[in-house]
Short mmCIF file of the C-alpha atoms (twelve columns), coordinates in Angstrom:
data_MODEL
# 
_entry.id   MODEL 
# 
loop_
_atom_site.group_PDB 
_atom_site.id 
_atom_site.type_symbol 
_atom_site.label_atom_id 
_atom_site.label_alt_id 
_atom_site.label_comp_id 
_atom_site.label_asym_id 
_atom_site.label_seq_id 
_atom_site.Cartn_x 
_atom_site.Cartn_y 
_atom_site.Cartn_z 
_atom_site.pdbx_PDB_model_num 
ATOM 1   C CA . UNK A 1   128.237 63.786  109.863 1 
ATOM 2   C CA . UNK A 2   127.873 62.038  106.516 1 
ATOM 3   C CA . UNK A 3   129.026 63.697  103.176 1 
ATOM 4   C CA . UNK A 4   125.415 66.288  102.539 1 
ATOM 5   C CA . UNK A 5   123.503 64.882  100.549 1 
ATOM 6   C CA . UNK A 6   119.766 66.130  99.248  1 
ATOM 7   C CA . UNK A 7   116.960 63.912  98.639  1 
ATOM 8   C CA . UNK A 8   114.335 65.720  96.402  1 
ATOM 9   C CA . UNK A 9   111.257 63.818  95.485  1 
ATOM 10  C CA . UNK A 10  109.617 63.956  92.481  1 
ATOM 11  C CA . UNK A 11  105.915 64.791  93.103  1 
ATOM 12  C CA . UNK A 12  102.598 64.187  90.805  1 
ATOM 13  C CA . UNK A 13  103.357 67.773  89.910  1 
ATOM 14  C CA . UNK A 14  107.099 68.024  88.789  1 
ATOM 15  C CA . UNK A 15  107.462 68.507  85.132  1 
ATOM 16  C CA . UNK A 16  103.475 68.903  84.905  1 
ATOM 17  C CA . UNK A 17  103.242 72.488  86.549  1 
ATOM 18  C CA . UNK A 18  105.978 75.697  86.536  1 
ATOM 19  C CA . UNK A 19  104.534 76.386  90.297  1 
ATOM 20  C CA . UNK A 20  106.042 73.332  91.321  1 
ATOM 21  C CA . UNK A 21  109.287 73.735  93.601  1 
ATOM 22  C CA . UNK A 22  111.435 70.549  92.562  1 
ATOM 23  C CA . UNK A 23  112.515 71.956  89.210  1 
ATOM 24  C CA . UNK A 24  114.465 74.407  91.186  1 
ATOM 25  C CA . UNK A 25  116.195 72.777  93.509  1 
ATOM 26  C CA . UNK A 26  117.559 70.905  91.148  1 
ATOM 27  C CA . UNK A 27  118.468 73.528  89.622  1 
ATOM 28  C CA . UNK A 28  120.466 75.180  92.625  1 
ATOM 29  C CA . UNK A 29  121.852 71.635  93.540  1 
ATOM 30  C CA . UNK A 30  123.597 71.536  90.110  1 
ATOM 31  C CA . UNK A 31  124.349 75.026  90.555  1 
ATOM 32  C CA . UNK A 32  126.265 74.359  94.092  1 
ATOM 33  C CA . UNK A 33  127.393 71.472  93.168  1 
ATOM 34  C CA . UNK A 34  124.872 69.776  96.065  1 
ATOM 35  C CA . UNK A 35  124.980 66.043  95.852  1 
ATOM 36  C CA . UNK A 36  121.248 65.100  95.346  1 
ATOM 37  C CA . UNK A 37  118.598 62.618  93.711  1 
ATOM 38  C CA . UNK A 38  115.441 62.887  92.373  1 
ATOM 39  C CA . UNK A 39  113.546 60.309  93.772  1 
ATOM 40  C CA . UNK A 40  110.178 58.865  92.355  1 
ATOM 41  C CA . UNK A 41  107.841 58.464  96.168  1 
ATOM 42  C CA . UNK A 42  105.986 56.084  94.064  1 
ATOM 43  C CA . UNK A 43  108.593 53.542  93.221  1 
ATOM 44  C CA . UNK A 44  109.793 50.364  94.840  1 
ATOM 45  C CA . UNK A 45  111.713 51.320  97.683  1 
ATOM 46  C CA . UNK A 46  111.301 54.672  97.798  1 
ATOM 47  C CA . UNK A 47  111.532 55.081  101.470 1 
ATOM 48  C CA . UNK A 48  114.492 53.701  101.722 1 
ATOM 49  C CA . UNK A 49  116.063 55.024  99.039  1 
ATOM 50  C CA . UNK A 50  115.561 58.785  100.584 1 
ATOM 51  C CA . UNK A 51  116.320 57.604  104.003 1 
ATOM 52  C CA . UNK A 52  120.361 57.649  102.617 1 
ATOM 53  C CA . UNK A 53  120.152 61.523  102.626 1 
ATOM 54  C CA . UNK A 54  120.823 63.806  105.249 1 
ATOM 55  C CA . UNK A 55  117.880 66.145  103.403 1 
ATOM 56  C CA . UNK A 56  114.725 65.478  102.046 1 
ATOM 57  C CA . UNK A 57  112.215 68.005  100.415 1 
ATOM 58  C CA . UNK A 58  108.877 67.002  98.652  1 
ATOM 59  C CA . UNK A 59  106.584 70.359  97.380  1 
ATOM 60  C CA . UNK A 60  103.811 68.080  97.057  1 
ATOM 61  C CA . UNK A 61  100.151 69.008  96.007  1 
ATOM 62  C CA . UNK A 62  97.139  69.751  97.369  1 
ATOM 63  C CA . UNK A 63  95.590  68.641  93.928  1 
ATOM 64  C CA . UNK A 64  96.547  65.064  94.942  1 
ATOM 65  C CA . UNK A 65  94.917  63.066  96.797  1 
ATOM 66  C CA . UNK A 66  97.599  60.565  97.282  1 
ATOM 67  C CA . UNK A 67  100.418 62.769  98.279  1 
ATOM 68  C CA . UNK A 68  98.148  64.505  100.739 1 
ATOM 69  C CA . UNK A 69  97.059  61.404  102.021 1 
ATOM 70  C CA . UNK A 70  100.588 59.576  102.185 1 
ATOM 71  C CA . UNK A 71  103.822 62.710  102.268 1 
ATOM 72  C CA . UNK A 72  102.891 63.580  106.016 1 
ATOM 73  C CA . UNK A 73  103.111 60.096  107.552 1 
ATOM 74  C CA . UNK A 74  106.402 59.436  105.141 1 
ATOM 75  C CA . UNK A 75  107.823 62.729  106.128 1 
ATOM 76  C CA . UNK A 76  107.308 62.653  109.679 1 
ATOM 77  C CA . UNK A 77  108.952 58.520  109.461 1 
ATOM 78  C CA . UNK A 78  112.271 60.111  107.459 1 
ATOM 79  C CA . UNK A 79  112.327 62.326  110.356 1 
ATOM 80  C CA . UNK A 80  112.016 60.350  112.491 1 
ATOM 81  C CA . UNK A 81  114.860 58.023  110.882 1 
ATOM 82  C CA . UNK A 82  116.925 61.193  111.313 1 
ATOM 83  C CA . UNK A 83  116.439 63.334  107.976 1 
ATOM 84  C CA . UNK A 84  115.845 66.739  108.204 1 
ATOM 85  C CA . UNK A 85  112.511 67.225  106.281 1 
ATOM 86  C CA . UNK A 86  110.654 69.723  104.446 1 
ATOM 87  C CA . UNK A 87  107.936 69.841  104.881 1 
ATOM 88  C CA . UNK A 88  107.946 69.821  108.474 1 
ATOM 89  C CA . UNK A 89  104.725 69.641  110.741 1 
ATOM 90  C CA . UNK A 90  104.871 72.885  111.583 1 
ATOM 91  C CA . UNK A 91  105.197 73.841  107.693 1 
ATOM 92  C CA . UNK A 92  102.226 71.115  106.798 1 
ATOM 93  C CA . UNK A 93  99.945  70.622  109.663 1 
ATOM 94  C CA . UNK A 94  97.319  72.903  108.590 1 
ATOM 95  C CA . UNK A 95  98.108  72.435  104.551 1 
ATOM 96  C CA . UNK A 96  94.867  72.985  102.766 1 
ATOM 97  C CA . UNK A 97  92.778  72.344  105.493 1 
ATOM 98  C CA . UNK A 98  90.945  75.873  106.166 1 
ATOM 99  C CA . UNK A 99  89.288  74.765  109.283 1 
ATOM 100 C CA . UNK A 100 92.445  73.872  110.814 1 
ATOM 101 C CA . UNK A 101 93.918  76.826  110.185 1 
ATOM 102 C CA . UNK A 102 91.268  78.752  111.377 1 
ATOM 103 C CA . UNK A 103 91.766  76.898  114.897 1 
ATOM 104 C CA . UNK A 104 95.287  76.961  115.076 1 
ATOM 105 C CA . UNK A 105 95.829  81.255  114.264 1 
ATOM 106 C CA . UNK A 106 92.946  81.426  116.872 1 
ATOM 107 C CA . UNK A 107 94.866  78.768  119.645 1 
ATOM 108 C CA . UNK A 108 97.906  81.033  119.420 1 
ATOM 109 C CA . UNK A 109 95.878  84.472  119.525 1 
ATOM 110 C CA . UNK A 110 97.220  85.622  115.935 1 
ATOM 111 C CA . UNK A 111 95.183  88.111  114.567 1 
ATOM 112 C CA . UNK A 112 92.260  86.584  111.874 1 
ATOM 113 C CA . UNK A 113 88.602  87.865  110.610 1 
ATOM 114 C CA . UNK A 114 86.036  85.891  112.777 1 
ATOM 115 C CA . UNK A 115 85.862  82.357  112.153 1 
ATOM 116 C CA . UNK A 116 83.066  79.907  112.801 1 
ATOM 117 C CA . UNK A 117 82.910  76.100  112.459 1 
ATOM 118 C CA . UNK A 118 79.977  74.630  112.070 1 
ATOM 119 C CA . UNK A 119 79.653  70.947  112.631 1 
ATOM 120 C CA . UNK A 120 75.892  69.782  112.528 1 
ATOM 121 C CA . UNK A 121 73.162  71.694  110.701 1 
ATOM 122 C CA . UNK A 122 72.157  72.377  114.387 1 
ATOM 123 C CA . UNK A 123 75.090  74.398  114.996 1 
ATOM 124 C CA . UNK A 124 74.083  76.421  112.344 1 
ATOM 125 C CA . UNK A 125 70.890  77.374  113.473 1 
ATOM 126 C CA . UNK A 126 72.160  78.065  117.047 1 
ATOM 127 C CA . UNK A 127 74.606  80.849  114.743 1 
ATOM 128 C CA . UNK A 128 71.989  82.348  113.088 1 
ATOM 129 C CA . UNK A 129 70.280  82.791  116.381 1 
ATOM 130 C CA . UNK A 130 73.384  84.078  118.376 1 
ATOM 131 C CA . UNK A 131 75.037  85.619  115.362 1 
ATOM 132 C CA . UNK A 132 73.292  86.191  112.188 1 
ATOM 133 C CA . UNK A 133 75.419  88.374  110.569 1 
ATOM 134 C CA . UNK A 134 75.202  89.192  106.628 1 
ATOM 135 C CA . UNK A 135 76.432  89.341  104.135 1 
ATOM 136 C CA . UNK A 136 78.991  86.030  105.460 1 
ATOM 137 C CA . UNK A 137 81.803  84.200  103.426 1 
ATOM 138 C CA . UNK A 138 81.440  80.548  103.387 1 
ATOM 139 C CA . UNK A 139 84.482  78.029  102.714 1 
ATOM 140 C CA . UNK A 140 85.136  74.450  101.821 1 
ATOM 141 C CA . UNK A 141 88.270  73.531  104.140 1 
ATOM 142 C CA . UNK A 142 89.930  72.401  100.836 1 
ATOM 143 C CA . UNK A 143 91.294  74.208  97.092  1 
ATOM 144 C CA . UNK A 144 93.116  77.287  96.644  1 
ATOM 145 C CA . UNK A 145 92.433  79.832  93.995  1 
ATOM 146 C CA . UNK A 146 88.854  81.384  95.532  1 
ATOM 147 C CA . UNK A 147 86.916  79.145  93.449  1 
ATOM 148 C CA . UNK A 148 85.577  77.104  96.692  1 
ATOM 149 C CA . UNK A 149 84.877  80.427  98.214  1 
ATOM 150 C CA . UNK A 150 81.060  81.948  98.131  1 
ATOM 151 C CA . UNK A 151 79.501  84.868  99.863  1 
ATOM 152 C CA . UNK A 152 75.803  84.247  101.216 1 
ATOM 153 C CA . UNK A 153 73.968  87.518  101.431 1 
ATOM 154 C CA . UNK A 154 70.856  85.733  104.129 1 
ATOM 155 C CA . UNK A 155 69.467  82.859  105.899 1 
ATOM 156 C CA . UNK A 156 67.797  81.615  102.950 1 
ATOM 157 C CA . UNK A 157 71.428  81.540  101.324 1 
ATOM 158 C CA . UNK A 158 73.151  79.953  104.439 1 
ATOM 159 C CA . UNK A 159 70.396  77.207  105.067 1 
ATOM 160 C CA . UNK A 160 70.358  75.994  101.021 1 
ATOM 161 C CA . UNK A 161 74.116  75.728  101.134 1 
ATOM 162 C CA . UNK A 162 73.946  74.041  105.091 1 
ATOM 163 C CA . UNK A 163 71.666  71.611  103.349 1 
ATOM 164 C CA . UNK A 164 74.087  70.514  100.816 1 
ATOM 165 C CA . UNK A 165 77.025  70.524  103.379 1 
ATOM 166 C CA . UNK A 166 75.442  68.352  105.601 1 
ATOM 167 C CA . UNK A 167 73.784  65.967  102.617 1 
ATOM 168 C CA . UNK A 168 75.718  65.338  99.357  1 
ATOM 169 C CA . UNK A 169 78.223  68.355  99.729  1 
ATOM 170 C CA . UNK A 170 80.369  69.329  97.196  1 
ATOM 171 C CA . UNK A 171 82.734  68.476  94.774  1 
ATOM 172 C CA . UNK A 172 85.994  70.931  95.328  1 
ATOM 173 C CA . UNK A 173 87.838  70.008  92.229  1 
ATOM 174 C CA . UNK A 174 88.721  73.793  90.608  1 
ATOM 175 C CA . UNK A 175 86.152  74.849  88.626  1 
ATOM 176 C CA . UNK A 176 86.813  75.513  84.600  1 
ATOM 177 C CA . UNK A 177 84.071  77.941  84.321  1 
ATOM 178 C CA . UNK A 178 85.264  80.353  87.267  1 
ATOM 179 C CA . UNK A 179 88.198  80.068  85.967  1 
ATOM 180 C CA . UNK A 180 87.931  81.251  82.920  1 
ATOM 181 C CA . UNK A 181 85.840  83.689  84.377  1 
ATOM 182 C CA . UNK A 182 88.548  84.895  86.563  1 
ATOM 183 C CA . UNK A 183 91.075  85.138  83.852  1 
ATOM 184 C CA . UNK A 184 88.908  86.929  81.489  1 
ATOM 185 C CA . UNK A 185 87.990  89.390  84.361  1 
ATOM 186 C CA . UNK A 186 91.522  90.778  85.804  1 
ATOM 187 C CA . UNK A 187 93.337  90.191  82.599  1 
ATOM 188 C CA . UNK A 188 94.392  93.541  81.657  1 
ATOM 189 C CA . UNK A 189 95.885  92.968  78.059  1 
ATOM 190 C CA . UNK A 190 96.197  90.839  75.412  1 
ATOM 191 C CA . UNK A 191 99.334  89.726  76.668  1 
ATOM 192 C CA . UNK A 192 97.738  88.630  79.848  1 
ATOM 193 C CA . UNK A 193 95.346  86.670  77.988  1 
ATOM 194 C CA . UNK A 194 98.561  84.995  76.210  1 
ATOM 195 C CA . UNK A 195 100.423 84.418  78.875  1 
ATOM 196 C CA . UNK A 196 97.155  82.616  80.859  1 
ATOM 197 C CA . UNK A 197 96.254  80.641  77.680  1 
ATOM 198 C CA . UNK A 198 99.847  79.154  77.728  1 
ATOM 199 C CA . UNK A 199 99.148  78.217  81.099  1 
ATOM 200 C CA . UNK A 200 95.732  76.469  80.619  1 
ATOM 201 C CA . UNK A 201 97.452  72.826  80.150  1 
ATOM 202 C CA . UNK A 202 98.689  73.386  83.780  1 
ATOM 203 C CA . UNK A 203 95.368  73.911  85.143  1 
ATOM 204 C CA . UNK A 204 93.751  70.809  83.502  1 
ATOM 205 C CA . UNK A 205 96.621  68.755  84.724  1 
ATOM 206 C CA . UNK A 206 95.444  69.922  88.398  1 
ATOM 207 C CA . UNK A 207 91.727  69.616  87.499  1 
ATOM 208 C CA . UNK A 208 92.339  65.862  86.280  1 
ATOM 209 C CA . UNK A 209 94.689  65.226  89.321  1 
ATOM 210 C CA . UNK A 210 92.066  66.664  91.722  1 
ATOM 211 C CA . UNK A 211 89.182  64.156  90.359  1 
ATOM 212 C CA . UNK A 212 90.295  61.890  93.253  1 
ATOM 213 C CA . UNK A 213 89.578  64.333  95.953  1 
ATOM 214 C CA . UNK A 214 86.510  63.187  97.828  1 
ATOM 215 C CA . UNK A 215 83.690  65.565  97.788  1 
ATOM 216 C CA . UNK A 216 83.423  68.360  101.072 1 
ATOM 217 C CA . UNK A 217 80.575  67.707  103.534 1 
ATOM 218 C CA . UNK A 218 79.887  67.630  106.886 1 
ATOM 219 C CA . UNK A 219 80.410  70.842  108.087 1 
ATOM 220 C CA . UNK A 220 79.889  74.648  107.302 1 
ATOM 221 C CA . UNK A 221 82.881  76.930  107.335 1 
ATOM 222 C CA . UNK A 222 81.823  80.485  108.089 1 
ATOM 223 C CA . UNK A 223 84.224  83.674  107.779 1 
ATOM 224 C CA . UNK A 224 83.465  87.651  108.701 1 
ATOM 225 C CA . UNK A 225 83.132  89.084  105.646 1 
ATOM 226 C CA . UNK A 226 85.214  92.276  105.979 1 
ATOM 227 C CA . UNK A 227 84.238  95.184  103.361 1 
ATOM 228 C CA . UNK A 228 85.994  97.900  101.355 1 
ATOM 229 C CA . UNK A 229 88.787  95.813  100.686 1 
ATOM 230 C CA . UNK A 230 90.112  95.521  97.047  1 
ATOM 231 C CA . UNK A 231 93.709  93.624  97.090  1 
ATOM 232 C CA . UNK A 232 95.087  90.907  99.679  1 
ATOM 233 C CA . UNK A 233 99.107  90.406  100.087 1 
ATOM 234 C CA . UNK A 234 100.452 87.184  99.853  1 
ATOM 235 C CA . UNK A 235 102.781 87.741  102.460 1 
ATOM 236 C CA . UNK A 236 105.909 85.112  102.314 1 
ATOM 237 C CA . UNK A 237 108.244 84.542  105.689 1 
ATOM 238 C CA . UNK A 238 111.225 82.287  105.852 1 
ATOM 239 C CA . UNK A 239 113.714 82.661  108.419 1 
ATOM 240 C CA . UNK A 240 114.728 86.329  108.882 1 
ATOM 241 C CA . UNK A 241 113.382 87.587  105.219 1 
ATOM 242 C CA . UNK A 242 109.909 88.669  104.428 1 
ATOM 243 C CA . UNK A 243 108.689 89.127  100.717 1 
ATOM 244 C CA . UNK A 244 105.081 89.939  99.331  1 
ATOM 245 C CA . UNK A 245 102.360 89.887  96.014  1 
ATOM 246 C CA . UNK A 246 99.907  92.135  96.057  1 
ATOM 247 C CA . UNK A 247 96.980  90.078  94.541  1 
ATOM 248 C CA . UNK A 248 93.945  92.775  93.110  1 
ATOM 249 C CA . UNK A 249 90.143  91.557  93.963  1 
ATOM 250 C CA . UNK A 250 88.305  90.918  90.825  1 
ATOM 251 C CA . UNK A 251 85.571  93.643  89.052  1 
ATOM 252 C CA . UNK A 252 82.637  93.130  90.433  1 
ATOM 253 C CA . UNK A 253 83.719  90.468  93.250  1 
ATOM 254 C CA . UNK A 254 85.162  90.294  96.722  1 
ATOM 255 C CA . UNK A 255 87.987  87.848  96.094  1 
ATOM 256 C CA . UNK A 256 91.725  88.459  95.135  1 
ATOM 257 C CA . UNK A 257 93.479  84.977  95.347  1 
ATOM 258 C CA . UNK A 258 93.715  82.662  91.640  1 
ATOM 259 C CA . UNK A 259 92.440  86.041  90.130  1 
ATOM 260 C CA . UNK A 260 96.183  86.828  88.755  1 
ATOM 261 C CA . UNK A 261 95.646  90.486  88.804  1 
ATOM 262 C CA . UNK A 262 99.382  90.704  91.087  1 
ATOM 263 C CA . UNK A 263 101.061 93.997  92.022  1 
ATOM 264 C CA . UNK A 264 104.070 94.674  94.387  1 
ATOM 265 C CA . UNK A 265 103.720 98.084  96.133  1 
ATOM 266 C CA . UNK A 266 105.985 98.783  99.035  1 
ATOM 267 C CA . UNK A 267 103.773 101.246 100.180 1 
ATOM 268 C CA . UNK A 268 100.903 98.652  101.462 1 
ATOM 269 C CA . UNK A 269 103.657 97.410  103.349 1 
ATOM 270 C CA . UNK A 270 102.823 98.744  106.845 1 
ATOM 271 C CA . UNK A 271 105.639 98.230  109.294 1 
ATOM 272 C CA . UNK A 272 102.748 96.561  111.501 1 
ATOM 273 C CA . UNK A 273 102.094 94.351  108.580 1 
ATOM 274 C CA . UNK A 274 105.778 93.287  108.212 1 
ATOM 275 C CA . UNK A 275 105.658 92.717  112.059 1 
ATOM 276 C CA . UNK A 276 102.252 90.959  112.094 1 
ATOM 277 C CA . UNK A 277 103.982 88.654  109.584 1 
ATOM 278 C CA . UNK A 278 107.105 87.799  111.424 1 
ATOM 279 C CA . UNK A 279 105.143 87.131  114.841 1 
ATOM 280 C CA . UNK A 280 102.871 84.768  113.035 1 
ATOM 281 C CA . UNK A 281 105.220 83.173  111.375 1 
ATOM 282 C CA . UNK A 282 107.263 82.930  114.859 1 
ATOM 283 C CA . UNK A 283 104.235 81.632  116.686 1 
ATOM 284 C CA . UNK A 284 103.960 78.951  113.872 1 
ATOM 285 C CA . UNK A 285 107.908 77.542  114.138 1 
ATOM 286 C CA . UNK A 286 107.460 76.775  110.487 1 
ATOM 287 C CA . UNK A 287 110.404 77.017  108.108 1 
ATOM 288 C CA . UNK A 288 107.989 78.449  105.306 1 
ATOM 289 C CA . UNK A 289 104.774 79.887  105.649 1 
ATOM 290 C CA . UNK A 290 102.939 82.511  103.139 1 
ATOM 291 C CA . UNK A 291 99.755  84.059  105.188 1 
ATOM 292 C CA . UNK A 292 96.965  85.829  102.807 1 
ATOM 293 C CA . UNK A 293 96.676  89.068  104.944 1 
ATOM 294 C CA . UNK A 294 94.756  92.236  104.528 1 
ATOM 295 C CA . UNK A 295 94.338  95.725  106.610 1 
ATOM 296 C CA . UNK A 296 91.171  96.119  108.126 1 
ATOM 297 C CA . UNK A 297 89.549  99.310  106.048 1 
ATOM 298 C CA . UNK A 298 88.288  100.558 109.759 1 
ATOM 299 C CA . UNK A 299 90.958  99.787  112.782 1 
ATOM 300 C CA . UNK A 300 93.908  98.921  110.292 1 
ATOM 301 C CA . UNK A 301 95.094  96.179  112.391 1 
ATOM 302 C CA . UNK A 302 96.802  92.961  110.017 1 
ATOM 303 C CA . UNK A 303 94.597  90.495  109.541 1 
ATOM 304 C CA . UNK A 304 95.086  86.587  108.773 1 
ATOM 305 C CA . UNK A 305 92.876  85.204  106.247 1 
ATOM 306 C CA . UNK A 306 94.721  81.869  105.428 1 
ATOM 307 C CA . UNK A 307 98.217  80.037  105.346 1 
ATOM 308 C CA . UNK A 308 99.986  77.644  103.623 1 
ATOM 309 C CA . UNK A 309 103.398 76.236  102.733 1 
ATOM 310 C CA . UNK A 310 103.142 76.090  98.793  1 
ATOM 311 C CA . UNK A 311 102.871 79.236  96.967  1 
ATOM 312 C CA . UNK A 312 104.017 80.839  93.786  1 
ATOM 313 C CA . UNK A 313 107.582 81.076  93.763  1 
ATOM 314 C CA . UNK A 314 108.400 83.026  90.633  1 
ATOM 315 C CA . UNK A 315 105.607 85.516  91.208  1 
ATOM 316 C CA . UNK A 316 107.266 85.872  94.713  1 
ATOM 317 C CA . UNK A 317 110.764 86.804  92.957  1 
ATOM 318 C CA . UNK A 318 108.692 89.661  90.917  1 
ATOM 319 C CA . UNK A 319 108.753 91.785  94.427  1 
ATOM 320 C CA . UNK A 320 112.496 92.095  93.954  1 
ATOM 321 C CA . UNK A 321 113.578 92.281  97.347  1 
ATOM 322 C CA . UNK A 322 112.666 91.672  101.108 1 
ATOM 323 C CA . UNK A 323 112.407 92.932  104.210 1 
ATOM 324 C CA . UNK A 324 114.442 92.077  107.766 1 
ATOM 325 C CA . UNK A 325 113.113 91.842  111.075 1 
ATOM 326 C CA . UNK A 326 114.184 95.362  111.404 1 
ATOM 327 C CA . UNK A 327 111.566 96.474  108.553 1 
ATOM 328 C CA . UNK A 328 114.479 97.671  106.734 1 
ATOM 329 C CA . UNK A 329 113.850 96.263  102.908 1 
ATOM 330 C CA . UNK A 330 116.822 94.888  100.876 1 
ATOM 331 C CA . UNK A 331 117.521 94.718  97.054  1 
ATOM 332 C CA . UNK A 332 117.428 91.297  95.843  1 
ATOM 333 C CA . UNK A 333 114.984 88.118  94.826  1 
ATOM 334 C CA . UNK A 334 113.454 86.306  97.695  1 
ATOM 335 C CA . UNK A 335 114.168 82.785  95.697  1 
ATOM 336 C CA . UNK A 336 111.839 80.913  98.118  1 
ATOM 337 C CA . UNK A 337 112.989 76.914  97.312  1 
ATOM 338 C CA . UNK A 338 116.587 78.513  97.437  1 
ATOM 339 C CA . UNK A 339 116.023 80.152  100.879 1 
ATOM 340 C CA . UNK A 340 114.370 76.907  102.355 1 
ATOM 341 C CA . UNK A 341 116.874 74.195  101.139 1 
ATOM 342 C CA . UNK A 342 119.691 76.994  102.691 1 
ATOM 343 C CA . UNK A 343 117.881 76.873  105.818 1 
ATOM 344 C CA . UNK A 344 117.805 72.845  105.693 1 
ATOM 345 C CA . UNK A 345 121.318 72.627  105.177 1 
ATOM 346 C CA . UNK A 346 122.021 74.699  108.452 1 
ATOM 347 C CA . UNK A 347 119.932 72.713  110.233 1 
ATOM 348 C CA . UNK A 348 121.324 69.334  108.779 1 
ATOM 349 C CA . UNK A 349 124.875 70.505  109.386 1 
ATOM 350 C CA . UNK A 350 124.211 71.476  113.102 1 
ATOM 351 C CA . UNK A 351 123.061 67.859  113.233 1 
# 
């Protein structure tokens, strides 16, 4: 095998956001002394350019319209050139795409709230006939942070927003209002309101970057709205290490995720949690996934609201530790770019 070698590309993010991953592998190639190159995806040649490395990672955005439109197919061709890729289809497939997601955890029998996809205003009425159930949650497929995330309380609520769905739809750039909202509701002191307000260039970076998303429409996303429950857990597999964030559900709302109210309390940690988190992530054959789980108040079971790839790296590290497949918890940062790009250079050196 050639001399290892890591490609990392420089998405719309890097330098623009401190959730963005390529910062730090950089940072642990220097530290390893990891040949590697930053690569722009957008320059002249690009492709070929990362097709002379044995690795090539790219933590691109779902804020972007480009990258999502253009790092799968580009991926998937350095793969199949012979790179070992993150990330991978199995990692990506479902990436900000809530309807997908909601049909893959159901294909492989994982366990989720009930999902239904609606996709004529037809459909709709045939649910409200053979279901009906209120109060419902309704999602746009696309976004992160709860802000495209409503709960309709009765039919009069579910046909006005099926309307708009299946006519102009809407726009799921984040919104600045809810977010502020957000902030100013789980903040807790005036250090979070610091801390946030340092942060607010980052968010209008990924509201301006969003303005080429397309608008949502077409369909009506519906999820069981499951009560009593006032935190989520962000809960992070890769390989054989499991990490969490406890994420708090706003006053006065039902949501938890973009809220930034985050805790890290072993004791939520059920062992069936831990083990609902490895078998999903098993089922998956991803490299990386972080599943937004709760308990159900009433049977207890794990549930699987959502997954993705991308999360939150540094709030990750704030657990301080992780568990094994044997439940057994271990002293130490999950450093989640670290733990991937180790995993990569297994796999590239079994090549």
């Amino acid at each position: 095998m050639k001399e290892l070698s890591v490609a990392i590309v420089k998405s719309d993010f890097h330098g623009h956001h401190s959730g963005s991953w390529s910062n730090e592998w950089l940072k642990i190639c220097d530290q390893k002394n990891i040949r590697h190159e930053l690569v722009d995806w957008r320059k002249n040649g690009a492709f070929q350019e990362l097709r002379k490395h044995n690795i090539v990672i790219w933590h691109y955005s779902h804020y972007s319209n480009d990258e999502m439109t253009f790092a799968p197919g580009i991926l998937a061709a350095l793969k199949d050139s012979g790179c070992t890729v993150f990330p991978d289809y199995p990692d990506s497939r479902h990436f900000d795409d809530k309807i997908i997601q909601a049909y893959f955890l159901e294909g492989l029998g994982l366990p989720t709230p009930k999902n239904y996809v609606l996709h004529s205003f037809s459909a709709v009425e045939d649910w409200l006939n053979a279901v009906g159930t209120f109060p419902i949650v309704a999602k746009l497929k696309a976004g992160s942070g709860a802000s495209n995330v409503v709960l309709l309380r009765n039919k009069r609520q579910l046909m006005r927003y099926a309307k708009r769905m299946f006519g102009r739809g809407f726009n799921s750039k984040p919104s600045a209002l809810f977010k502020i909202k957000s902030n100013a509701s789980s903040s807790r002191s005036l250090r979070d309101v610091l801390a946030r307000a340092k942060r607010a260039p980052e968010f209008f970076f990924s509201r301006r970057l969003a303005a080429g998303r397309g608008r949502e429409r077409g369909y009506v996303y519906l999820q069981e709205f499951i009560k009593d429950v006032n935190y989520d857990l962000k809960v992070v597999v890769i390989g054989d290490k499991l990490s969490f964030i406890g994420r708090g559900v706003r006053k006065g709302d039902f949501r938890a995720s973009g809220g930034g109210d985050l805790f890290y309390d072993r004791d939520l940690m059920s062992p069936a949690l831990v083990k609902a988190g490895f078998d999903a992530y098993d089922a998956l054959g991803s490299d990386c996934s972080g599943f937004d789980m709760i308990l159900d108040p009433v049977t207890s079971r794990p549930v699987i609201l959502e997954v993705s790839y991308g999360f939150s790296h540094t709030a990750l590290m704030e657990a301080g530790g992780y568990y094994d497949r044997k439940g057994e918890w271990h002293e130490g940062q999950l450093n989640a770019p670290e733990a991937v790009l180790s995993r990569l250079i297994e796999k590239a050196s079994d090549k």
